[in-house]
PAFI-78115 format. One record per residue (C-alpha): residue in three letters; y, z, x. Coordinates in steps of 0.02 Angstrom, whole numbers, padded with zeros to 5 digits, always signed. Example, Ala and Ser with C-alpha at 12.3 -4.5 7.8 and 13.67 -1.06 7.14 Angstrom:
BEGIN
Ala-00225+00390+00615
Ser-00053+00357+00684
***
This chain:
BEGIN
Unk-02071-03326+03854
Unk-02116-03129+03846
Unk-01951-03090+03946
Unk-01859-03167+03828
Unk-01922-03097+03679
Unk-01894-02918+03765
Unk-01725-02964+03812
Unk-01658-02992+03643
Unk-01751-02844+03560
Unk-01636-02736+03686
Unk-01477-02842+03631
Unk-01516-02797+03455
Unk-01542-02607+03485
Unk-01399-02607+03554
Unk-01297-02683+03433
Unk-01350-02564+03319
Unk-01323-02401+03408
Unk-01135-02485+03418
Unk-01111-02516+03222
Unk-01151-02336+03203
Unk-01036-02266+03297
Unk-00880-02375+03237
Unk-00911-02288+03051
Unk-00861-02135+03121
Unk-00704-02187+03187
Unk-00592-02255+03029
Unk-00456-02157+02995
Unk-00467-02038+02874
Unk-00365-01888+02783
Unk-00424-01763+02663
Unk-00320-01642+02563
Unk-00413-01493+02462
Unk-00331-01385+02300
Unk-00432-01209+02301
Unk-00428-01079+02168
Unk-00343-01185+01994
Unk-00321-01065+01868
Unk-00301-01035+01688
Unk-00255-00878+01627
Unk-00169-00826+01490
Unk-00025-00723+01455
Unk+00008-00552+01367
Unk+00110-00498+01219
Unk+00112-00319+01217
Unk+00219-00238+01108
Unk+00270-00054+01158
Unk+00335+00086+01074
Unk+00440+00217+01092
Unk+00510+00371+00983
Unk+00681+00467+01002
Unk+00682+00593+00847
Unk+00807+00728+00781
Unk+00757+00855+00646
Unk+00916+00933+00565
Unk+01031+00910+00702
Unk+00905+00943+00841
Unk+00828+00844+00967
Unk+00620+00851+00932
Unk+00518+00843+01053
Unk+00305+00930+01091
Unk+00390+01089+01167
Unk+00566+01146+01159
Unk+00659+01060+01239
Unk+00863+01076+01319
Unk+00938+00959+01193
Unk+01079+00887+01303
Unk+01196+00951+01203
Unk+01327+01058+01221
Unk+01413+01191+01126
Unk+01565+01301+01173
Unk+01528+01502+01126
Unk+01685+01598+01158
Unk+01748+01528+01316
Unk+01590+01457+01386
Unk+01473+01312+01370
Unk+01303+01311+01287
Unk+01149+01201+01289
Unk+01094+01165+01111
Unk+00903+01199+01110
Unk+00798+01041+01028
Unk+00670+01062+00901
Unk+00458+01100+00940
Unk+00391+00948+00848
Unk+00284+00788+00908
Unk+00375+00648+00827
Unk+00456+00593+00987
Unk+00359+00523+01142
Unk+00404+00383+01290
Unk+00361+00209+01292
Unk+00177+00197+01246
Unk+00062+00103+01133
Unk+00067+00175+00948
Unk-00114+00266+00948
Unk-00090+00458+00908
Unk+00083+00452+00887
Unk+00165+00512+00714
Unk+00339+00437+00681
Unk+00355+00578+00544
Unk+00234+00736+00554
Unk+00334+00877+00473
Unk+00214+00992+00361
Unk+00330+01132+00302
Unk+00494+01036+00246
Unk+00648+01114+00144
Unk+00760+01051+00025
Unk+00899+00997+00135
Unk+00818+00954+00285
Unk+00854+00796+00371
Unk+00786+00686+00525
Unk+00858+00545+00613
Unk+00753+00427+00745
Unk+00769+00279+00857
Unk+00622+00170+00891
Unk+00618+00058+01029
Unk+00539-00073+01047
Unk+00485-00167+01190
Unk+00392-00336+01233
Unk+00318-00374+01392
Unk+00338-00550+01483
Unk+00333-00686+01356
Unk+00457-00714+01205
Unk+00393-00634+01039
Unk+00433-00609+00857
Unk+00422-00458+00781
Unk+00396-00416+00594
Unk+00395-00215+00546
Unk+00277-00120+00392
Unk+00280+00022+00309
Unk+00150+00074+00166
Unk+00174+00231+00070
Unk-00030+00265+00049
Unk-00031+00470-00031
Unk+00093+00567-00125
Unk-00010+00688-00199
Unk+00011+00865-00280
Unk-00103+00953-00187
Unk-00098+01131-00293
Unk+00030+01210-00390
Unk+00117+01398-00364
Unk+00193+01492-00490
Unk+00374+01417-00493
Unk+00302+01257-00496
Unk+00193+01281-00602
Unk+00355+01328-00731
Unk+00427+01149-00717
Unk+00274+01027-00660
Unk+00094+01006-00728
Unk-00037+01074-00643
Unk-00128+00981-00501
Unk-00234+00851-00533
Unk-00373+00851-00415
Unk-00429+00671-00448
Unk-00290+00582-00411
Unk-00172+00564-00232
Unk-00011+00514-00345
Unk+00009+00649-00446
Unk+00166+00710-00327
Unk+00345+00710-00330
Unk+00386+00717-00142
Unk+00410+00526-00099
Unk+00516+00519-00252
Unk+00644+00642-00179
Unk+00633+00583+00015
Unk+00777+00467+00043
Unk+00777+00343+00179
Unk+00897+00217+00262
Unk+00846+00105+00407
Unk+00947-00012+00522
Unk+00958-00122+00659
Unk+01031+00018+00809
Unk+01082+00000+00980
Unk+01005+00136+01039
Unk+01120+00300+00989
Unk+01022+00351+00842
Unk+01180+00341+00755
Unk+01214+00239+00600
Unk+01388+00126+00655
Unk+01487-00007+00544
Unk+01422-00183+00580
Unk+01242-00138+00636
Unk+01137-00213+00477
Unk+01051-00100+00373
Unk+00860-00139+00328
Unk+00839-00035+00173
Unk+00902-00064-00012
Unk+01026-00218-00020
Unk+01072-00201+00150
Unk+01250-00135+00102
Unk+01339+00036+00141
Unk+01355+00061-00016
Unk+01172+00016-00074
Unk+01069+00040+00052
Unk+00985+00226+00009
Unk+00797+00196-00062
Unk+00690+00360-00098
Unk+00513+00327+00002
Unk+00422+00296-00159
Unk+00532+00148-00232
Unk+00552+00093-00034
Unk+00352+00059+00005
Unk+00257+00093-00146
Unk+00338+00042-00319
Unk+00342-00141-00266
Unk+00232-00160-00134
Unk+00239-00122+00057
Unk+00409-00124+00138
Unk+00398-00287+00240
Unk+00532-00334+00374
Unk+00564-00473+00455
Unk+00642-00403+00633
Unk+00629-00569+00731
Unk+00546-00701+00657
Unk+00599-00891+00641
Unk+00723-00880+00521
Unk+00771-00711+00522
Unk+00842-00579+00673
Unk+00897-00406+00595
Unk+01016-00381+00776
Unk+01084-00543+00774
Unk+01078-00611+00625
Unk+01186-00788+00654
Unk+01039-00809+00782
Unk+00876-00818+00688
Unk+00720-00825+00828
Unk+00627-00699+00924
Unk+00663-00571+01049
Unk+00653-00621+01237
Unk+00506-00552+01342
Unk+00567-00375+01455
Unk+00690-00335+01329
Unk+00703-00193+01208
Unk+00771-00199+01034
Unk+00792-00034+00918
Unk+00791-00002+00754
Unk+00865+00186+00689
Unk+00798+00273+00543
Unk+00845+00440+00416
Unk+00775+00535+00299
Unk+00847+00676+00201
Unk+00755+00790+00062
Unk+00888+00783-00051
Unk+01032+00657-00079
Unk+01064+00542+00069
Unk+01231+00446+00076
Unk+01287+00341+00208
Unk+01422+00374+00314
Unk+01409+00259+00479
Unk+01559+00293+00612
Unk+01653+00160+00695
Unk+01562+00032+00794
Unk+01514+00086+00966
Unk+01557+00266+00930
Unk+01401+00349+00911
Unk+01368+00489+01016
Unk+01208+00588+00966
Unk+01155+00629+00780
Unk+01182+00827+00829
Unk+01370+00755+00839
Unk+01365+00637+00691
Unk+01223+00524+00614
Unk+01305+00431+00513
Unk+01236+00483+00335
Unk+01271+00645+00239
Unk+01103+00741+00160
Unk+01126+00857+00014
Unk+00959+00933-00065
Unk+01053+01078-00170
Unk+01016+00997-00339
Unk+00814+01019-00315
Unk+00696+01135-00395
Unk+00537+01180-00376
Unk+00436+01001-00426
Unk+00391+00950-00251
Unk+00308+01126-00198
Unk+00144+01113-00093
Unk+00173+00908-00124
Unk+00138+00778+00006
Unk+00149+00619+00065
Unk+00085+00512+00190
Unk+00147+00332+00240
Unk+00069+00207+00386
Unk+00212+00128+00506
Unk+00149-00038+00588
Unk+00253-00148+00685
Unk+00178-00336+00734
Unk+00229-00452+00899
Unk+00175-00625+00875
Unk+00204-00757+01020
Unk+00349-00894+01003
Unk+00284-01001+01107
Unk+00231-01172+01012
Unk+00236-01067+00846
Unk+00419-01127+00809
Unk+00401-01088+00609
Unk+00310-00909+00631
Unk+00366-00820+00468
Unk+00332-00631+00451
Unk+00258-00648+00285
Unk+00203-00801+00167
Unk+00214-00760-00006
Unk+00055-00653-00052
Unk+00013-00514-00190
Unk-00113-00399-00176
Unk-00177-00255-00256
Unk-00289-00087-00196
Unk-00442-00066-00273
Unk-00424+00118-00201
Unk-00268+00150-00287
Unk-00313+00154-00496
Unk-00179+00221-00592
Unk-00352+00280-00700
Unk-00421+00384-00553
Unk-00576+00482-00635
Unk-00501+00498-00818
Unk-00498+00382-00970
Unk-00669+00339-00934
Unk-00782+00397-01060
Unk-00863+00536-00925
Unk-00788+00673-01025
Unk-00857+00758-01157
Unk-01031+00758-01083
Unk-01171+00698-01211
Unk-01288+00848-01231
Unk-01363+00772-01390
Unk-01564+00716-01387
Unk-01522+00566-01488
Unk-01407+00509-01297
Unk-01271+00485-01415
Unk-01118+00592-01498
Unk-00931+00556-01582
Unk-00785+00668-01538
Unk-00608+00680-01623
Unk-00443+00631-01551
Unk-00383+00645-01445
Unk-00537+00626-01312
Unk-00540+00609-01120
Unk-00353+00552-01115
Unk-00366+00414-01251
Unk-00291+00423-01433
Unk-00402+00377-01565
Unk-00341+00303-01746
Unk-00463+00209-01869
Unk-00429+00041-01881
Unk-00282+00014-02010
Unk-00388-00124-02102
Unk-00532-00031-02158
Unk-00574+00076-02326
Unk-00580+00280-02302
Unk-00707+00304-02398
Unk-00889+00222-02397
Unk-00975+00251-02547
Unk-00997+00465-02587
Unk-00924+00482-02395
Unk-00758+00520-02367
Unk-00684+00446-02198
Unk-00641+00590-02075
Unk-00440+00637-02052
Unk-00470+00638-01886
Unk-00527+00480-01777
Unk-00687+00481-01685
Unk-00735+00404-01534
Unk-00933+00372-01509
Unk-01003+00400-01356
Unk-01164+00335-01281
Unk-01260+00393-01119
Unk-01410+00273-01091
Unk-01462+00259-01281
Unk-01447+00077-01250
Unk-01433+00024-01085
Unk-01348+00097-00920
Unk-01161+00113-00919
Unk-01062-00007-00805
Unk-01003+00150-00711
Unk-01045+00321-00718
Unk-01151+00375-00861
Unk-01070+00332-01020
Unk-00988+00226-01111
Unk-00882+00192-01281
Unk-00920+00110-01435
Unk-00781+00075-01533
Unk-00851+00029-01689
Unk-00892+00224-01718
Unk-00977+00329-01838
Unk-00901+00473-01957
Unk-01029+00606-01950
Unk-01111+00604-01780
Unk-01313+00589-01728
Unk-01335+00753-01873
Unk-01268+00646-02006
Unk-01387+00516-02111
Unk-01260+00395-02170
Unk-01266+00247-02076
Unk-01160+00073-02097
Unk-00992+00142-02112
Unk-00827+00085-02088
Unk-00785+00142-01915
Unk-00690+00025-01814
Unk-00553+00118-01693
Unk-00430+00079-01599
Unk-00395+00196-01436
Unk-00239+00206-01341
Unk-00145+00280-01195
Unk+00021+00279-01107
Unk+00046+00248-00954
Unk+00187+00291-00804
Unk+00217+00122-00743
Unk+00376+00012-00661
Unk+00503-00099-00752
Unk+00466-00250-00687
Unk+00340-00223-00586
Unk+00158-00335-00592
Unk-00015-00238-00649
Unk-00186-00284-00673
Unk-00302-00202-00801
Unk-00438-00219-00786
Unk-00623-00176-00894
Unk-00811-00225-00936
Unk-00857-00277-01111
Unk-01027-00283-01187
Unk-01088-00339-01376
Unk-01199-00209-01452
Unk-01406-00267-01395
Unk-01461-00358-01543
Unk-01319-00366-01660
Unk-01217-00539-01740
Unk-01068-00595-01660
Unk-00973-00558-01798
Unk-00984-00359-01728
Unk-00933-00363-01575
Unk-00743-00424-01531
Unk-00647-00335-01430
Unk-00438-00342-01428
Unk-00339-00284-01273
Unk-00148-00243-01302
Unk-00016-00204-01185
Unk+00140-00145-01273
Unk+00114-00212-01443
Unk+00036-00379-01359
Unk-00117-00445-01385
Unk-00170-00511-01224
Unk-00331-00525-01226
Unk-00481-00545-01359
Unk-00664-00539-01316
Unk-00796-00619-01437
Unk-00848-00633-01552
Unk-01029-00610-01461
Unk-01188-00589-01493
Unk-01289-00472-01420
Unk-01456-00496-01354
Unk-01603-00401-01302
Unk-01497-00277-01175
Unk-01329-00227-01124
Unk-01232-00368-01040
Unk-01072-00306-00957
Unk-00942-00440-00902
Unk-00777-00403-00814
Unk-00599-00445-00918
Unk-00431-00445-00805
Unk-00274-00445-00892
Unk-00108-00474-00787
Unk+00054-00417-00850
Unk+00224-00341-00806
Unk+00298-00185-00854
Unk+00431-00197-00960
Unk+00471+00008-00945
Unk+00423+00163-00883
Unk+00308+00199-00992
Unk+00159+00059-01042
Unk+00059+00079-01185
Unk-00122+00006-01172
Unk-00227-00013-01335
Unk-00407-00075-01375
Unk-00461-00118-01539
Unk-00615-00168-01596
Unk-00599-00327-01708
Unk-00781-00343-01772
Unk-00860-00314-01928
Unk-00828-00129-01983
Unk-01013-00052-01992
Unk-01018+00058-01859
Unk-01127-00062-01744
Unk-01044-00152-01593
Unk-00909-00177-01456
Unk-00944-00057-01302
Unk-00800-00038-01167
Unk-00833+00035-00990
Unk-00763+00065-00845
Unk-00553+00025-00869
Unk-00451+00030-00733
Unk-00265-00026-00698
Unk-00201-00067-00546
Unk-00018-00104-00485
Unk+00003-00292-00398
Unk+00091-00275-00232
Unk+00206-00403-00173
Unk+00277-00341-00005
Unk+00486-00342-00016
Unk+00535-00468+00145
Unk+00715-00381+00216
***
């Protein structure tokens, strides 16, 4: 009975060694994918710059121009022009597209920018932002026909005003032919001159749509964007003086030392734009196509800079300093920029007190409070006689104006911070804002409390000439108690122009 058990213990050992090996032995296939990858793809816009300054090719040292001149009986080269605005295909950091610091009436530049997207389709969108134009001092023949230099302010110059520009789609010639589409102005031969100030400051940036879903400045039946690896140009000129356009015949263009295209004549300036400057920021934008099929270079925004008030430091009750010890003073028209009338509503004469001829305006550093900004502030219900005289409660109410330089048409914010007089009625303290006549804004009546409370007013509007007036008025009760102003400031709106 033992050798029986034994025997099948072996049989079953054996069956398993068996099963074992039979699992190995199925057929079998397996097929491995190493390395998947995601990466992602580049746009990278390049730039480059070919520039001419009166006729010459510019370039960091002098260079041969590649032109050629016949002098007597033999050929010349044409030397180019020592300047830095010209540079091979690079991104855009340290490179000026315009860096000339000792310009002349008549002088003239043309350029060709290239530019050039790597790989993947891309649409491009172009900006330019005039951001200085300042007077920066005044010489002695300027001095005869211009004011003197403000020091305050970076737009007290008349340079961008007499630069004139014209920009187009080019093929690559720097030359300005019929049919290639001009950016500036209306896009027209005839109209297509802007001066730099009205072409990126007056209404905003200068905004162009190059290549963007509905738009493509070089082939303009074919809005979309420009295929990756190839270069597209766009030509630019300036003059200092009267530009006109003159484009030769398509596909003629040589060189601008032959023939740019446009005419510049700067005979007919004087001496306003001496020592003046101006500075401007160039940015051009590549944005991919790819599933973004209704990329627009710009949505409909306004915007304005907080750096850029047409106030700068005057017109805000800094000047005349208070040097009384009663922290308080009057001073007669006009004062710090401002005009000052009495309100037309009120009596001259208060009791034995005859009203001044001239306006005052009552100034107050910290008798009653801190000034919004800076150190002091206005009260426009004001006082005849000053901290020396005893009369008090007087009819005093003025009304203080200014003009300002501003564009037909054109959208501005003014802005200011109101306060009622600490512990006076409402009835003193109502304040009336007027642009050109207008009333467009009235403040209180308010009471005032234990301390100055300063709140902001905004007041949109849009020019309706080149010269604005601005008025505030105080409304309240005529006693000489109430309505303080601070801290004005008008600013223009920008709403970039799309091309």
């Amino acid at each position: 009975m033992k050798r029986i058990l034994l025997g099948t213990v072996t049989i079953v050992g054996a069956l398993a060694a068996m099963y074992i090996g039979v699992t190995g032995a199925f057929f079998s296939d397996t097929e491995t994918s190493t390395g998947n990858t995601f990466a992602a793809g580049a746009i990278d816009l390049l730039v480059d710059n070919e520039s001419y300054y009166n006729g010459n090719v510019c370039a960091e040292t002098a260079p041969d121009s590649g032109i050629w001149q016949w002098q007597g009986n033999a050929l010349f080269p044409v030397p180019g022009t020592e300047c830095d605005t010209s540079w091979e295909l690079d991104n855009l950091t340290g490179h000026l597209f315009f860096n000339f610091t000792d310009i002349k009436p008549d002088d003239e530049g043309e350029d060709t920018i290239s530019l050039h997207v790597n790989t993947n389709d891309a649409y491009m969108c172009m900006n330019i932002a005039l951001t200085e134009n300042d007077d920066n001092n005044t010489t002695e023949p300027e001095g005869l026909v211009d004011p003197t230099a403000n020091p305050d302010t970076e737009w007290d110059g008349e340079l961008a005003q007499t630069l004139q520009m014209v920009w187009w789609a080019d093929d690559s010639d720097n030359v300005l032919e019929h049919g290639e589409t001009i950016l500036t102005g209306d896009g027209t031969v005839v109209g297509g001159v802007e001066t730099l100030f009205n072409l990126a400051s007056t209404s905003g940036p200068f905004v162009v749509a190059l290549a963007d879903s509905e738009n493509n400045v070089w082939d303009p039946q074919n809005p979309g964007p420009v295929p990756g690896e190839e270069t597209r140009y766009i030509g630019k000129a300036w003059c200092f003086g009267t530009l006109t356009i003159s484009p030769v015949p398509f596909d003629t263009g040589v060189s601008p030392a032959v023939d740019p295209g446009v005419l510049c004549d700067g005979t007919l300036l004087g001496n306003e734009t001496q020592t003046d400057s101006a500075l401007l920021d160039v940015t051009f934008d590549a944005v991919q196509a790819r599933n973004n099929p209704d990329f627009v270079c710009l949505e409909d925004e306004c915007t304005f800079n907080e750096q850029v008030d047409l106030l700068v430091a005057t017109a805000k009750f800094e000047n005349p300093e208070v040097t009384t010890a009663q922290n308080w003073d009057v001073f007669g028209s006009p004062v710090d920029g401002w005009n000052v009338d009495w309100r037309g509503d009120i009596p001259a004469t208060f009791g034995p007190q005859n009203r001044p001829a001239v306006a005052n305006l009552e100034y107050h550093e910290g008798v009653l409070g801190a000034a919004f900004e800076g150190d002091q502030y206005a009260e426009l219900d004001s006082d005849w006689g000053g901290p020396s005289d005893a009369g008090t409660g007087e009819p005093a109410s003025v009304s203080i104006y200014r003009n300002f330089v501003t564009v037909p048409g054109a959208q501005y914010l003014l802005k200011y911070h109101f306060s009622p007089r600490p512990n006076t009625p409402a009835a003193d303290n109502n304040l009336e804002a007027k642009v050109e006549g207008v009333a467009l804004n009235t403040t209180g009546p308010t009471a005032g409390g234990g301390a100055i409370a300063w709140s902001e007013i905004v007041v949109p509007f849009i020019a309706g000439d080149a010269s604005t007036e601005i008025r505030f008025t105080d409304l309240g009760t005529a006693n000489s108690l109430g309505t303080f102003l601070d801290n004005v400031r008008l600013y223009q709106i920008s709403c970039p122009v799309v091309q």
